[in-house]
C-alpha positions as CSV (number, residue, x, y, z in Angstrom):
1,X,51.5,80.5,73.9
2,X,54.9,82.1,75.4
3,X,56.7,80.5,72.4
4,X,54.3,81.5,69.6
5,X,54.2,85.0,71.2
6,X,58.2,85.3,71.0
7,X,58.4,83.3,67.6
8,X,56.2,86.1,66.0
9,X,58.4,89.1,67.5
10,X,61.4,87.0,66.4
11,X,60.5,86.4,63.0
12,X,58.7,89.2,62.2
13,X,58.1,92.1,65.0
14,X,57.0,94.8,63.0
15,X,55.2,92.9,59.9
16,X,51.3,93.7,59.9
17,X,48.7,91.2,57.8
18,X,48.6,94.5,55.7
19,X,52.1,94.9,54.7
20,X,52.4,91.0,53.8
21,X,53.2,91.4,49.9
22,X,50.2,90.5,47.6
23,X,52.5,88.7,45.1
24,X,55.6,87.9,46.2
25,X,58.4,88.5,43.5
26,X,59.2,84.6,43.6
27,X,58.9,81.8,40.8
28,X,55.0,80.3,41.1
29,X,55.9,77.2,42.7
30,X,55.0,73.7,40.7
31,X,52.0,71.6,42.1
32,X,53.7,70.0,45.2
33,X,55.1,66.8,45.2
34,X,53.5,64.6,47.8
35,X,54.0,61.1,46.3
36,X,57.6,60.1,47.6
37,X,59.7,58.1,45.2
38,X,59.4,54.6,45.5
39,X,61.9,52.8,42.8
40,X,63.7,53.8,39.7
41,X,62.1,55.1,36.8
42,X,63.2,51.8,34.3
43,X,60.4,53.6,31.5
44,X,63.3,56.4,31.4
45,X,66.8,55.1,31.6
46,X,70.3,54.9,29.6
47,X,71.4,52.3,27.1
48,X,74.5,52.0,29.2
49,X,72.8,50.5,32.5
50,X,70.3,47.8,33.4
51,X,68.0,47.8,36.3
52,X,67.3,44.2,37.7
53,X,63.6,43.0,38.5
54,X,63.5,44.6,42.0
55,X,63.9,47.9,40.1
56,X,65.9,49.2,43.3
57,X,69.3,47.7,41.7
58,X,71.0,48.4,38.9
59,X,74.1,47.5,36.9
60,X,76.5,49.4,34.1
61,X,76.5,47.0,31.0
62,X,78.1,49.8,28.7
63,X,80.3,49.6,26.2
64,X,82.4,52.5,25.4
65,X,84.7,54.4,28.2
66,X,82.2,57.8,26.8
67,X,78.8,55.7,27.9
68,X,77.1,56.9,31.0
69,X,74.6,55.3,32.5
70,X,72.2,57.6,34.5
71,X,68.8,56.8,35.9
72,X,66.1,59.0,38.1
73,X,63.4,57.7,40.6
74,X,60.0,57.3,39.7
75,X,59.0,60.5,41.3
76,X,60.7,63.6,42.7
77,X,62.0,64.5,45.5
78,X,58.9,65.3,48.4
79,X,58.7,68.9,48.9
80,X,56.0,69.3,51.4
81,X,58.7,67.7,54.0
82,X,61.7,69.5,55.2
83,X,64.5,67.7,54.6
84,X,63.9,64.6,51.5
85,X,66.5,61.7,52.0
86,X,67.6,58.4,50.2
87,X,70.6,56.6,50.1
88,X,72.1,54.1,47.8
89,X,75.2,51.1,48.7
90,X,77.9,49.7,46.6
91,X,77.7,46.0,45.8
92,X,80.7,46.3,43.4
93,X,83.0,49.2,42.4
94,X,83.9,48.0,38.8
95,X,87.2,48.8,36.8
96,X,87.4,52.2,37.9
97,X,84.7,53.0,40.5
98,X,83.1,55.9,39.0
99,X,79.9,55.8,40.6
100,X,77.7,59.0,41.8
101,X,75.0,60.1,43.8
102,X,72.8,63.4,43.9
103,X,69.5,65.4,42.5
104,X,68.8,66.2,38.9
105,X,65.8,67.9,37.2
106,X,63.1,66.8,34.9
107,X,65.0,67.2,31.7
108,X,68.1,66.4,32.7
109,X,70.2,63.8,29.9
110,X,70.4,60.2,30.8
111,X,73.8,59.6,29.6
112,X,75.4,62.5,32.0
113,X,76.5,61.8,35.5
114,X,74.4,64.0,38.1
115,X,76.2,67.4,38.7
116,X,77.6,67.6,34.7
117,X,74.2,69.5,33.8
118,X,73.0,72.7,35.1
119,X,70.8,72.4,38.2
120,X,71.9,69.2,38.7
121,X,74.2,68.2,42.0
122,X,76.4,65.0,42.6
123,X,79.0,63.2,44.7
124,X,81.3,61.3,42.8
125,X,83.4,58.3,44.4
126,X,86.2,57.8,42.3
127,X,87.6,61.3,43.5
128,X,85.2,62.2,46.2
129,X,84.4,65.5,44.4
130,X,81.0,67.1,44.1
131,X,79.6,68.4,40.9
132,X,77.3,71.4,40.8
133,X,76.0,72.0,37.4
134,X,79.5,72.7,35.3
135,X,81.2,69.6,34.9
136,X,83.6,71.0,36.9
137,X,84.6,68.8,40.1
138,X,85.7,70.5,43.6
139,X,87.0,68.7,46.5
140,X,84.1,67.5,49.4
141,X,84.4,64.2,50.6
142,X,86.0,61.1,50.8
143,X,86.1,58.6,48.1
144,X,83.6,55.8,48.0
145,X,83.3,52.4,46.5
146,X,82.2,48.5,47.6
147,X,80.4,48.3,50.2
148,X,80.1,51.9,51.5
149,X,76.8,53.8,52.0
150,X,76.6,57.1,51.1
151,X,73.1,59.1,51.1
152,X,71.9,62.6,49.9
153,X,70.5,64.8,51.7
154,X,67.7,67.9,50.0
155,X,66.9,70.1,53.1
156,X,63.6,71.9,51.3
157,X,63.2,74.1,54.7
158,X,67.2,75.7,54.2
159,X,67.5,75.1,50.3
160,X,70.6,72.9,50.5
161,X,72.3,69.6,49.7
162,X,74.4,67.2,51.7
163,X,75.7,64.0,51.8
164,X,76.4,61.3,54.1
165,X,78.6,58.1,53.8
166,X,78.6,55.2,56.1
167,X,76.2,57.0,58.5
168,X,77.7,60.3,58.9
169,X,76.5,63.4,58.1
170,X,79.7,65.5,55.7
171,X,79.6,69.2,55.2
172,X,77.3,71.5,53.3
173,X,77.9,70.6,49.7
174,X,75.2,73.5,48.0
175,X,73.4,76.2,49.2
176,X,70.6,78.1,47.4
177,X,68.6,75.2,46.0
178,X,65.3,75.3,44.7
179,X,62.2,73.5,42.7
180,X,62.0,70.0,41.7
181,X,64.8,67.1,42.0
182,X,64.7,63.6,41.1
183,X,66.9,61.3,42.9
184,X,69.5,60.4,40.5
185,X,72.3,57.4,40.5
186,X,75.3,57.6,37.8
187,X,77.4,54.7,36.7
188,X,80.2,55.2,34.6
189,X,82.8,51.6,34.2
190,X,82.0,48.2,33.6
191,X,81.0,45.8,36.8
192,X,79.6,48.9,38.6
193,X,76.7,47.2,40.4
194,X,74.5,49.7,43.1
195,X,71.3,49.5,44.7
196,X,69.3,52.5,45.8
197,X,67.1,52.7,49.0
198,X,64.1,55.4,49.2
199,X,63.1,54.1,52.8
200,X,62.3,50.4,52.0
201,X,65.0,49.6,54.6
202,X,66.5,51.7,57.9
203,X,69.0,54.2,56.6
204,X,72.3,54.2,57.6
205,X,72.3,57.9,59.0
206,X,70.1,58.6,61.7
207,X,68.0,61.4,59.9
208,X,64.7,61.5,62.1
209,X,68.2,62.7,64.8
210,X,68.6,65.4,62.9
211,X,65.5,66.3,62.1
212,X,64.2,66.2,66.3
213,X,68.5,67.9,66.4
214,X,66.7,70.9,64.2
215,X,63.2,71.6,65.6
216,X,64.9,71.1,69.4
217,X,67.5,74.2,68.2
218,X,64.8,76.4,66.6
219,X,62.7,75.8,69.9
220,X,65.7,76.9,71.9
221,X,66.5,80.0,69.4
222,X,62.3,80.7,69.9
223,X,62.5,80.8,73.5
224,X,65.5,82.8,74.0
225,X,63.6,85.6,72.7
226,X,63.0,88.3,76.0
227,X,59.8,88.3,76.3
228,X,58.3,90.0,79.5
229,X,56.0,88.4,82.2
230,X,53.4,91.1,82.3
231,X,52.8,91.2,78.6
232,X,52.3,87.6,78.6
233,X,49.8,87.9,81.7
234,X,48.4,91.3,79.5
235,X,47.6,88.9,76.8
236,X,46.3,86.0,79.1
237,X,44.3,88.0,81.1
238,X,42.7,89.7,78.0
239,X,42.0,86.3,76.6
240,X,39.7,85.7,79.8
241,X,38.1,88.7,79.7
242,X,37.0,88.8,75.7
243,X,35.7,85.5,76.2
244,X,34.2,86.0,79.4
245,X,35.8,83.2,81.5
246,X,35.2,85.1,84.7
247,X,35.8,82.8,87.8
248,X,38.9,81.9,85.9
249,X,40.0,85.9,85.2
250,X,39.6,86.0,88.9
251,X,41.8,83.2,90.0
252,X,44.3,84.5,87.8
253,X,44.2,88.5,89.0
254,X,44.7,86.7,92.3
255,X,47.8,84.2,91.3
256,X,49.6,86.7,89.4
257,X,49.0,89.3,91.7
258,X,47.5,92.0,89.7
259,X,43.9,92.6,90.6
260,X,44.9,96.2,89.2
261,X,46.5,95.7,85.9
262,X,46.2,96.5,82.3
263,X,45.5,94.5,79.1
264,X,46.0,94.5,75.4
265,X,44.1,94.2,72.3
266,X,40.5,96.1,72.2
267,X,40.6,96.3,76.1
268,X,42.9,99.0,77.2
269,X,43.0,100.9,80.2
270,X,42.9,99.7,84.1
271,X,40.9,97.3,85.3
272,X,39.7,96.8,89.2
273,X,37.4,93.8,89.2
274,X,35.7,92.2,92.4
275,X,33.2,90.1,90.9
276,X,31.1,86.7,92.6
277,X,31.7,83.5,90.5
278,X,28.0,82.9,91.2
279,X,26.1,86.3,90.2
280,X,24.0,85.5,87.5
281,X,22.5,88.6,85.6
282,X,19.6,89.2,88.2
283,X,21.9,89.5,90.8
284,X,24.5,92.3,91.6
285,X,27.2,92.1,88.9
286,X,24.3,91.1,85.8
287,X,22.6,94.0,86.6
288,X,25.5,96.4,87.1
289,X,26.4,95.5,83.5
290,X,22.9,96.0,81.9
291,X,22.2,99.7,83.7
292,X,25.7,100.5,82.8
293,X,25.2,99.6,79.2
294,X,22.2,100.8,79.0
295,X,23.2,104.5,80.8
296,X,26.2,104.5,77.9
297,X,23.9,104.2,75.2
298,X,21.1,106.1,76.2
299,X,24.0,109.3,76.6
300,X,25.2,108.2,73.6
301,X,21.6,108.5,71.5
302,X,21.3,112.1,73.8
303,X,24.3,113.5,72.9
304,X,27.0,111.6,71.7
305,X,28.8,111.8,75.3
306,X,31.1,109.0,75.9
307,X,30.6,107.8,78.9
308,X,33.7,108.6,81.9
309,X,34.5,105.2,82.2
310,X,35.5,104.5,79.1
311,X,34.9,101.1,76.8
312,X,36.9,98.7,78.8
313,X,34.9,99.6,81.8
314,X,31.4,98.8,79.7
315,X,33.6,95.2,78.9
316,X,34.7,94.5,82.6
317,X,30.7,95.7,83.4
318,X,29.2,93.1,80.6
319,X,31.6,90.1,82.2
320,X,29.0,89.1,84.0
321,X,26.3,88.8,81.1
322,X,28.7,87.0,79.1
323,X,29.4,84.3,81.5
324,X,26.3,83.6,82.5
325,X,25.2,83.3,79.1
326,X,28.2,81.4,78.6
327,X,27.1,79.2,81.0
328,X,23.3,78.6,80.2
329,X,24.4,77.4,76.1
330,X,27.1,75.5,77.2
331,X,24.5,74.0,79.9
332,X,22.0,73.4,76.7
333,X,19.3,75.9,78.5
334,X,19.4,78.4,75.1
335,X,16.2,80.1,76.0
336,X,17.8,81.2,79.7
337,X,20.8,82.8,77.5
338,X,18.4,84.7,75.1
339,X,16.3,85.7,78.4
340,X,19.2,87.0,79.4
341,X,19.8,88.9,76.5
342,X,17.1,90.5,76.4
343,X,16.6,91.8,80.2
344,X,20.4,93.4,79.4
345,X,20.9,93.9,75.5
346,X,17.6,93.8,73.9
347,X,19.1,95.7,71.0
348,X,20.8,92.0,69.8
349,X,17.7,90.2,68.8
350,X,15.7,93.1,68.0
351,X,16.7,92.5,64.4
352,X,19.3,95.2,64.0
353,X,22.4,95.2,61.4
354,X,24.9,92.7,62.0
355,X,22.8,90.7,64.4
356,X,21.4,88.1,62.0
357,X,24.6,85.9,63.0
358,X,24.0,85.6,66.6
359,X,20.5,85.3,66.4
360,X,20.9,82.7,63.6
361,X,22.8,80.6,65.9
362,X,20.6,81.0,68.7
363,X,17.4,80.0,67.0
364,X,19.1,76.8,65.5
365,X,20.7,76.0,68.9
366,X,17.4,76.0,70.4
367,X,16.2,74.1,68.4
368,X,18.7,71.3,68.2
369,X,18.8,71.4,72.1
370,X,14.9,70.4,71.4
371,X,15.6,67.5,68.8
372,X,18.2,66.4,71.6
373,X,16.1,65.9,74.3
374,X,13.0,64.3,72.3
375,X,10.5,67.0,72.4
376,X,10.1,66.6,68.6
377,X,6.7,68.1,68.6
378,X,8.0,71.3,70.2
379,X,11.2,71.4,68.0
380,X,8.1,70.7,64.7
381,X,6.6,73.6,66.2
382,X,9.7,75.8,67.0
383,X,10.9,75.0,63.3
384,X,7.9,76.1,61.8
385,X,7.6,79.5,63.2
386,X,11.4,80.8,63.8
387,X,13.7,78.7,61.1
388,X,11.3,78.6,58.5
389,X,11.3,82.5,58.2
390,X,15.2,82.4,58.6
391,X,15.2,80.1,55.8
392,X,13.4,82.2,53.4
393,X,15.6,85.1,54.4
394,X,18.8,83.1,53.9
395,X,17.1,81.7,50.4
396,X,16.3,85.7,49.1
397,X,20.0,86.5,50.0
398,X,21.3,84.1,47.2
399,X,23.8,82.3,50.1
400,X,25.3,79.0,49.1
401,X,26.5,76.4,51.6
402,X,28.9,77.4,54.4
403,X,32.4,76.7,53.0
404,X,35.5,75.7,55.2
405,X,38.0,78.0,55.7
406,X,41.2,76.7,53.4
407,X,44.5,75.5,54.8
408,X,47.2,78.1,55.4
409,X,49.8,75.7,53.7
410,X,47.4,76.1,50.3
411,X,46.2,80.2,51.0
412,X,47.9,83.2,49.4
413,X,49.6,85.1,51.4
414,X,47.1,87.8,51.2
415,X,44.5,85.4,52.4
416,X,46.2,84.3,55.4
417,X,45.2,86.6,57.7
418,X,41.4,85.8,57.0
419,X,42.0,82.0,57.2
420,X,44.4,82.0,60.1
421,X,42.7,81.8,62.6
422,X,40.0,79.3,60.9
423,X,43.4,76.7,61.1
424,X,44.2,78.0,64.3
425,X,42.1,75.8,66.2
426,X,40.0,73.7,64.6
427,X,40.1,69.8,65.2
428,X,39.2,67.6,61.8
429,X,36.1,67.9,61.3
430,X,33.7,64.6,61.8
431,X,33.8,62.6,58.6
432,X,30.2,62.0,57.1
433,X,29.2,58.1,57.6
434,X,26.5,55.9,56.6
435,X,23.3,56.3,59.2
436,X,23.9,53.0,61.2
437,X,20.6,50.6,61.7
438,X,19.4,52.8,65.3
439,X,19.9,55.9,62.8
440,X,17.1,55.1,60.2
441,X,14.7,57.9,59.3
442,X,11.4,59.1,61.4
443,X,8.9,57.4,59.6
444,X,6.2,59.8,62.1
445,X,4.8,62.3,60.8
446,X,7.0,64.8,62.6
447,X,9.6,64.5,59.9
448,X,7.2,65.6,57.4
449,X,6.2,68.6,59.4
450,X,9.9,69.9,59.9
451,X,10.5,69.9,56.2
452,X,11.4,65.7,55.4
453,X,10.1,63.6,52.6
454,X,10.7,60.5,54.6
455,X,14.4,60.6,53.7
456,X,17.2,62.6,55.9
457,X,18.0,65.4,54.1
458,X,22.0,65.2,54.8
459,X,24.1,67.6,54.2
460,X,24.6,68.6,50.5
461,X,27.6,66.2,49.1
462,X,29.4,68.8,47.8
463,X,30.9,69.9,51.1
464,X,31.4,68.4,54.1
465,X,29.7,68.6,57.4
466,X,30.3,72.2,59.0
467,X,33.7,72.0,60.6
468,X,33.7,72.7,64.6
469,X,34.0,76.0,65.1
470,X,37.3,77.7,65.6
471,X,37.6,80.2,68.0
472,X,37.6,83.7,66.9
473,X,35.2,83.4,63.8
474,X,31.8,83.2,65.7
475,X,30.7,86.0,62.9
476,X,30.5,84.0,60.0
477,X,27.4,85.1,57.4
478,X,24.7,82.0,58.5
479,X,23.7,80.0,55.2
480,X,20.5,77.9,53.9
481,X,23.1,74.7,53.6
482,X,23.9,75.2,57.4
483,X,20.1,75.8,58.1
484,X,19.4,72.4,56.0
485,X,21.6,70.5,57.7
486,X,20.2,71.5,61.7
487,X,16.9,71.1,60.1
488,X,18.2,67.4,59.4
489,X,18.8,66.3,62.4
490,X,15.4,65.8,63.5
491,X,14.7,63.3,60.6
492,X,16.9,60.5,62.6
493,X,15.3,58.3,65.1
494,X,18.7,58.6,66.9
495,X,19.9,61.6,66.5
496,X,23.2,60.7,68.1
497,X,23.9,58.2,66.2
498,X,23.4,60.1,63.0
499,X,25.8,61.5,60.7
500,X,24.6,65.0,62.1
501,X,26.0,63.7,65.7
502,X,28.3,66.3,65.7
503,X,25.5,69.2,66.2
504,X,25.1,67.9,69.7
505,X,28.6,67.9,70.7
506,X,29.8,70.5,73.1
507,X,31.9,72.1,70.4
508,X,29.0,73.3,68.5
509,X,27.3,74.8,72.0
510,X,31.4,76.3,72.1
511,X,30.0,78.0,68.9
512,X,27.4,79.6,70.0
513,X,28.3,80.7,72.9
514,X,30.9,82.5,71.3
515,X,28.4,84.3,68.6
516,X,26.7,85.3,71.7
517,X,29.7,86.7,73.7
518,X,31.1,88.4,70.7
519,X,27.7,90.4,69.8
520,X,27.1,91.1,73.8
521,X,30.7,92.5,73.7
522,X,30.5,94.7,70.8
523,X,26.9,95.9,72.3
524,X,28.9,96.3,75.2
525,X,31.3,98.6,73.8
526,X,28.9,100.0,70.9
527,X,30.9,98.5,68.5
528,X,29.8,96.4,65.2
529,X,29.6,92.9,65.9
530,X,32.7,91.6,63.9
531,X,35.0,94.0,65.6
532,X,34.8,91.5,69.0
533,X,34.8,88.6,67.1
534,X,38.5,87.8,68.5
535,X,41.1,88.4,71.3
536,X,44.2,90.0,71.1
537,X,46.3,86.4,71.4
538,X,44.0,85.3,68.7
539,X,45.4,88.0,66.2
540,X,48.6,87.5,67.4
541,X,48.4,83.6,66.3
542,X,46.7,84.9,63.3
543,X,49.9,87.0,62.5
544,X,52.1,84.3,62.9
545,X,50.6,82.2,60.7
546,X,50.4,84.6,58.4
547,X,54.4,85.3,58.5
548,X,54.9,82.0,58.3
549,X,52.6,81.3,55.0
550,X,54.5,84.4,53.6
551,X,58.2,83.2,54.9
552,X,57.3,79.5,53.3
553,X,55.2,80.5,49.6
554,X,58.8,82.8,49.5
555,X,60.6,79.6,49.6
556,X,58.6,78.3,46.3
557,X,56.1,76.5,48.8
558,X,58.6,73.8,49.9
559,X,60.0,72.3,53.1
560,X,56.3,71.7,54.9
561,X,54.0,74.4,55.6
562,X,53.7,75.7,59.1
563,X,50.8,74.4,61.3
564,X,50.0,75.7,64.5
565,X,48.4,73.3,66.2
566,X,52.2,71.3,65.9
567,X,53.3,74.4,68.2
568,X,50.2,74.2,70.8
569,X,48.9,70.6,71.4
570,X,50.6,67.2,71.9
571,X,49.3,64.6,70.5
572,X,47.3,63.2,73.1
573,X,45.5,66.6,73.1
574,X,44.6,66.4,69.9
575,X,42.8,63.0,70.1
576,X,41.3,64.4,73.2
577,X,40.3,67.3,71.5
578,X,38.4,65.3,69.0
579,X,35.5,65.2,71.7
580,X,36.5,68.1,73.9
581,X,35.5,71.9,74.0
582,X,37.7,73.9,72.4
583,X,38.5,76.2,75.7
584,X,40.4,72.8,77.0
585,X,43.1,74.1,74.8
């Protein structure tokens, strides 16, 4: 977290999601290149070469001291990696050894060696010169001929070329490169005989060294940035208390020493906390919380008075409500959590604006808790009374199915800050599989009642199962596709071993819990529900990845898009995570 913190004041320490540009003044990239190049393109070569049958190797047959032979790979250069790399040997120099390596565009003339055209780049090794789109040779390198290995090097991430021979790296040869390269071999006297190698066989130069070289350097540049130990317990500590973690808040106020302290984000102002891991909202610190909430709103409806101690104090007050009902979802006992909702905050289910969400996932949480532990005539019934109305609701609105958020690497930059933090956190989401034989259908009536024909009705095969649900968008707008699928679940004999096994993992309770703590803390604080939806450190990560989406579509979208979760997990914490809440992160 210390390292995302300071690579967001590094890169960008006064850049809001606001100010990112909405259209870049770059070239619109081309569709990226993902298929790597694999052997030479032999549908697309000169008269003055052949290309044997392992269409790797090829030899100059021409005829006249003017013919060129040139050829390109099958595919471009990769440029969702950050650096593309390929090398090519010697097997015989020929008369006069005029043999080349290097990148050429789409269009580029077969009968010119690479680095004669414009946009096109080369190392030659009759002279060791390097070409760069004149014809014009300057000095680089060290000549080459039989039996060396010399490679080429297109770093996407710095928008440069370099070569290698024999294993080791030579200097920058050009700077400012950009868009689409083929690989490209040259040939240029009779006998000339080379063979190319995209990665069928170990290079000669290490570059996975360089590569680890890189990233190791930008981590050390990242965490040389000052970065002060109370703002990153600030941002810690808020973290806790948005989500109400509070036997954890506790043990931190107590490690780092700061039972007096401040935070950032939406909770400013001090904080003096001495709070029982165990009250539960009928106890000392619930019930604190409820009168205080209450007492603010009542002066509020009165006259408008803010209360003395402010809206962090009403936060620090509600702590207790939130973890308890923290507690009771994540424990599977739904109906204790919306009890205790509504001895503290009956304003949340009492069908208010902005509270469909919460109560949306409440109801269906309830009810898959239900399905889950086999009272199926009591889920029928639940179904029936409290998701069938929901369902015509959600039907009248006109609301399709619950889309994914979209990858940063593919979302405008003017979109990032929305989607950020839907890639922030979210493991893949469970791939839809066939029902296995202990997954088959109800054939009871029960199915019928809840809404089946006899058949499960999956999820709609136009989208996916609902994804596990990041943190910091418990305030998504509930649909008739997510109700469908819940719904569903009760039409497997086995509902864990159903394609909807994923409702009745404890990252879907995760979900909940967090609609429930974000509409308790904006009740808390008298604030509409989507302005609690997420922490301080949350919008933080959300700004990085939205600098970074900016910094890479102003590189034409090349060199590999920036992914958080790289940053934050190993991974063994990813596969972990696969079956894991998302707070173990």
């Amino acid at each position: 977290m210390q390292a995302a913190v300071a690579a967001l004041r590094g890169v960008a320490a006064t850049v809001s999601p606001a100010a990112i540009p909405q259209t870049p003044s770059v070239p619109r990239p081309s569709p990226p290149s993902v298929i790597p190049p694999h052997e030479l393109n032999v549908a697309a070569q000169s008269h003055g070469i052949e290309v044997h049958r392992d269409k790797r190797t090829v030899e100059y047959v021409g005829r006249h001291s003017a013919d060129v032979g040139a050829i390109q790979s099958d595919h471009p250069a990769c440029n969702n990696v950050e650096i593309y790399y390929f090398e090519m040997t010697v097997l015989e120099k020929g008369e006069l050894g005029r043999v080349a390596i290097g990148y050429s565009p789409r269009e580029f003339t077969l009968s010119k060696q690479p680095g004669w055209e414009p946009n096109s780049y080369g190392y030659h090794g009759d002279d060791g010169k390097k070409f760069g789109g004149n014809g014009k040779g300057e000095d680089y390198g060290p000549k080459f001929g039989k039996g060396d290995t010399v490679g080429a090097a297109y770093s996407l991430s710095t928008q440069e070329i370099f070569f290698t021979k024999n294993g080791v790296k030579l200097r920058t040869a050009f700077r400012r490169i950009r868009g689409e390269l083929f690989p490209t071999l040259g040939l240029h006297s009779k006998g000339e005989v080379v063979r190319v190698n995209f990665g069928q066989a170990p290079f000669k130069y290490d570059i996975e060294a360089l590569l680890c070289e890189t990233r190791a350097a930008r981590a050390a540049a990242v965490e040389k940035v000052p970065l002060s130990t109370p703002l990153v317990h600030s941002v810690v500590r808020q973290y806790l208390l948005h989500y109400g973690y509070r036997d954890t808040l506790n043990a931190f106020d107590s490690d780092v020493g700061s039972l007096c302290g401040t935070t950032s984000g939406n909770d400013n102002g001090p904080t003096s906390m001495a709070v029982d891991g165990d009250d539960a909202p009928g106890t000392s610190g619930g019930s604190a919380s409820a009168s205080t909430a209450t007492e603010q709103q009542q002066q509020q409806q009165q006259g408008g008075v803010t209360p003395p101690w402010g809206a962090h104090w009403t936060d620090e007050c509600a702590l207790g409500v939130r973890q308890f009902v923290r507690q009771r979802v994540m424990a599977g006992d739904v109906a204790g959590a919306v009890g205790c909702i509504k001895a503290t905050y009956p304003q949340i289910l009492e069908g208010g604006p902005g509270t469909e969400v919460v109560r949306f996932h409440l109801a269906t949480q309830q009810y898959i808790e239900l399905v889950s532990a086999g009272s199926i005539d009591a889920a029928v019934s639940f179904a029936q009374s409290t998701l069938a109305p929901m369902q015509r609701t959600l039907a009248a609105s006109g609301i399709g199915g619950m889309v994914a958020p979209p990858a940063v690497a593919s979302t405008p930059a003017a979109a990032v800050p929305a989607a950020a933090a839907a890639t922030a956190r979210v493991p893949a989401a469970p791939p839809p599989v066939a029902p296995p034989a202990a997954a088959q259908p109800r054939s009871s009536s029960a199915a019928a009642a809840a809404g089946s024909s006899g058949q499960p009705p999956a999820a709609s095969p136009t989208r996916t199962p609902l994804p596990p649900h990041p943190r910091g968008h418990p305030c998504h707008h509930p649909s008739e596709a997510e109700l469908r699928d819940v719904v569903a679940l009760i039409a497997y004999e086995c509902p864990p071993a159903s394609p909807l096994a994923w409702l009745l993992g404890p990252v879907q309770r995760e979900r909940v819990a967090d609609a429930a703590n974000a509409a308790l803390l904006a009740a808390a604080r008298g604030l509409p529900l989507g302005d609690a939806c997420t922490s301080g450190v949350e919008r933080l990560l959300c700004q990085l990845v939205a600098v970074q989406a900016t910094r890479y579509e102003l590189n034409g979208s090349q060199g590999g898009a920036f992914e958080l979760g790289e940053h934050l997990l190993s991974s063994t914490t990813n596969k972990q995570q696969q079956t894991a809440s998302p707070m173990q992160l």
